[in-house]
C-alpha positions in Angstrom: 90.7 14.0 53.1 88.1 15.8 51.5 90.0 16.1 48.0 90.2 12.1 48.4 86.8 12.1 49.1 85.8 14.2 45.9 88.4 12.6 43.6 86.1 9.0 44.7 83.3 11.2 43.7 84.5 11.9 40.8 85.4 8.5 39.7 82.5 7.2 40.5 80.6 10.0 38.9 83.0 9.2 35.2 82.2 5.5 35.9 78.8 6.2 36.2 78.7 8.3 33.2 80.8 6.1 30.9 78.3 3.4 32.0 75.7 6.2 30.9 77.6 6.7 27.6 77.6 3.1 26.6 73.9 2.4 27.5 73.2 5.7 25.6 75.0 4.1 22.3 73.7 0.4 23.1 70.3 2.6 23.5 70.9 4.8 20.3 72.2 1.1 18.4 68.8 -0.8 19.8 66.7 2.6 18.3 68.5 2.6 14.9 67.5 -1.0 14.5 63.7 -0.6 15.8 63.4 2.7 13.7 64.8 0.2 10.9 62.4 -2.3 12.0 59.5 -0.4 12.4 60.4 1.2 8.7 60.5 -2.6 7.2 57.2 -3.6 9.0 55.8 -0.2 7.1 57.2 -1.6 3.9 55.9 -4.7 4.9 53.0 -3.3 5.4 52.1 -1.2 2.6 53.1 -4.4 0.4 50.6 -6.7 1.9 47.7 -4.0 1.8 48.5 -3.6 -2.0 48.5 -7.5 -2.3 45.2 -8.0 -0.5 44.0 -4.6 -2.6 44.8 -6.6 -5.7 43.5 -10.1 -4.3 39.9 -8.5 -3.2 39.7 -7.3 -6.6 41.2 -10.6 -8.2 38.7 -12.5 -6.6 35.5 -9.7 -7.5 36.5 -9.9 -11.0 36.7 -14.2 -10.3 33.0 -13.7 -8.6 31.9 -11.8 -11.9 33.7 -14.5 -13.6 31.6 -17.2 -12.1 28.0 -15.5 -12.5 28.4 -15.0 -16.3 29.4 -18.4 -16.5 26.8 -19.1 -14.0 24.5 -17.5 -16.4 25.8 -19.0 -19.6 25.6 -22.1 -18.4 21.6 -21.8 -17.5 21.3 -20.3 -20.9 22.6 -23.3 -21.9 20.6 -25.2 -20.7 17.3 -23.7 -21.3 18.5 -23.9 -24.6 18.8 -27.6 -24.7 15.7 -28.0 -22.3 14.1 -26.4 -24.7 15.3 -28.8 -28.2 14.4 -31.3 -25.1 11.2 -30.1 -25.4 10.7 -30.0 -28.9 11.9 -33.0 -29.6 9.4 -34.4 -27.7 6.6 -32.8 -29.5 7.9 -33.7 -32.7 7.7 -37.3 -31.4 3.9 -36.6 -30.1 3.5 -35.4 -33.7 4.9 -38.5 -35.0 3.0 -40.5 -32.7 0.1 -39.3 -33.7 0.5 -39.1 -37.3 1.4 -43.4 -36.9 -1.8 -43.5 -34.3 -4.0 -41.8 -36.9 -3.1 -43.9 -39.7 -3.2 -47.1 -37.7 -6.9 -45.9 -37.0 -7.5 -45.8 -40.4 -6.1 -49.0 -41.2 -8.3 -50.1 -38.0 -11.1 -48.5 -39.5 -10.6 -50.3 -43.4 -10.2 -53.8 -41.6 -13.3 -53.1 -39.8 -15.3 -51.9 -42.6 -14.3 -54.8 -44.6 -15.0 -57.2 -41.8 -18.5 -55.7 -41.6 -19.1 -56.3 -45.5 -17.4 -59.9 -45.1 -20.3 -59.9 -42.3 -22.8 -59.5 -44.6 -21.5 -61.7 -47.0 -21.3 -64.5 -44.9 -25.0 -63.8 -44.0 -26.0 -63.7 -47.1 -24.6 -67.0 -48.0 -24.7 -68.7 -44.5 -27.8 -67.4 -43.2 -27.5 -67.8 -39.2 -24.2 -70.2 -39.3 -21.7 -70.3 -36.1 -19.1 -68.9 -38.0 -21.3 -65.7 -38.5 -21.8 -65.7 -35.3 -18.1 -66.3 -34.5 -17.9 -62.6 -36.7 -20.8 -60.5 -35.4 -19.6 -61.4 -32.2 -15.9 -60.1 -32.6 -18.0 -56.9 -34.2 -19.9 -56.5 -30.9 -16.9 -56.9 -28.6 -14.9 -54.2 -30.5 -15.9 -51.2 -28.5 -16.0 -52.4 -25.2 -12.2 -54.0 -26.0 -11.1 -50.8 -26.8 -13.3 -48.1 -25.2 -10.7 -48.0 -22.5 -7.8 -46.4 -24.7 -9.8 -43.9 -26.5 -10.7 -43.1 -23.1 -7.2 -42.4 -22.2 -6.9 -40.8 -25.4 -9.5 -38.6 -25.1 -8.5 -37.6 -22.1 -4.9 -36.8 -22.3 -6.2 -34.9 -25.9 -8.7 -32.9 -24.3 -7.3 -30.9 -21.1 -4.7 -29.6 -23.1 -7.1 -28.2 -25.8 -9.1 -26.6 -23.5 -5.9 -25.2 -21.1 -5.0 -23.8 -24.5 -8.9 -22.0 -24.9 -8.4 -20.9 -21.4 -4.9 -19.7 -21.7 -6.0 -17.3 -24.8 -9.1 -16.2 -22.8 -6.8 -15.3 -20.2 -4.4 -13.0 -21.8 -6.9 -11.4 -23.1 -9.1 -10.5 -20.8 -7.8 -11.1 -17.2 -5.5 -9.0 -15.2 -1.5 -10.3 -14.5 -2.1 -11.7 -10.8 -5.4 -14.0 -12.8 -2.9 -14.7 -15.3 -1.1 -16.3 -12.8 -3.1 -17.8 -10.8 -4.9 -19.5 -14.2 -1.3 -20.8 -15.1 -1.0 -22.0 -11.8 -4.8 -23.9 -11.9 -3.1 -25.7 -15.3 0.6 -27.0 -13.7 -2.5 -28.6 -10.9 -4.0 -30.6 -14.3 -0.9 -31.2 -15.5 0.2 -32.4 -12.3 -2.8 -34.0 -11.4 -3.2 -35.4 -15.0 0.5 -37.1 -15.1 -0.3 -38.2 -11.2 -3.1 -40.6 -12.5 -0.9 -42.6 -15.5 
């Protein structure tokens, strides 16, 4: 009875261990593939830390990309405000060049009028049509005192902002410098507010 006994113990104990055997190689099986695993997900790894290495410096070299043509495209633009701006004062040039020589003209047909003036007095005397003429001749400056006014005026600040701009240079510290420039941008400002 007792050899029966151990012989069941002994079966049981060779089940038990083939049972042990086969977890231990579906064990060893399931290891080999997470050690595989876990070696691909390095790979994996290592490959997606080089990409995002290169990427981060794709996209700094992109960023550097973007400021100089950022920058080249401000320079570009200064530049052009700047023919902008020069254009315009070769149109103020032009401008005034016509304005001056219409003044002349103004000033001939004037100057004739007057002698016709005294013409006509002389051979009229006191008629209405002399009258008609010294009457145009009196109503001449207050016609036009209004645009040499405006003339005047839009002439004059930026002489003197120029006379103050050279006394400022020269004698003034940087922080007066600036706070002269920023007196004239009020003129201008205040000037262009009023037309």
């Amino acid at each position: 009875m007792e050899s029966k006994a151990i012989s069941q113990d002994i079966e049981a104990l060779e089940r038990d261990l083939a049972s042990l055997r086969a977890r231990v190689e579906d064990d060893s099986s399931s290891f080999a593939t997470l050690e595989q695993q876990v070696a691909e997900l390095r790979e994996n790894l290592l490959r997606t830390r080089e990409s995002l290495t290169e990427r981060e410096a794709r996209l700094a070299e992109k960023q550097n990309e973007l400021a100089e043509a950022k920058r080249l495209e401000a320079l570009a633009a200064y530049e052009e405000d700047l023919r902008s701006q020069q254009d315009a004062a070769d149109r103020v040039a032009s401008a005034a060049a016509d304005f001056l020589a219409a003044l002349d003209a103004y000033d001939e047909e004037t100057l004739g009028l007057r002698r016709l003036l005294e013409e006509m007095r002389g051979a009229f005397g006191s008629d209405e049509r002399v009258a008609e003429v010294e009457s145009a001749l009196a109503d001449e400056p207050a016609r036009l005192r209004g645009t040499w006014e405006a003339v005047s005026a839009a002439t004059k600040w930026r002489l003197d902002a120029t006379v103050e701009e050279t006394a400022a240079t020269e004698d003034l510290p940087q922080d007066l410098q600036d706070i002269a420039q920023e007196r004239k941008r009020a003129r201008i400002k205040e000037y262009f507010g009023k037309t």
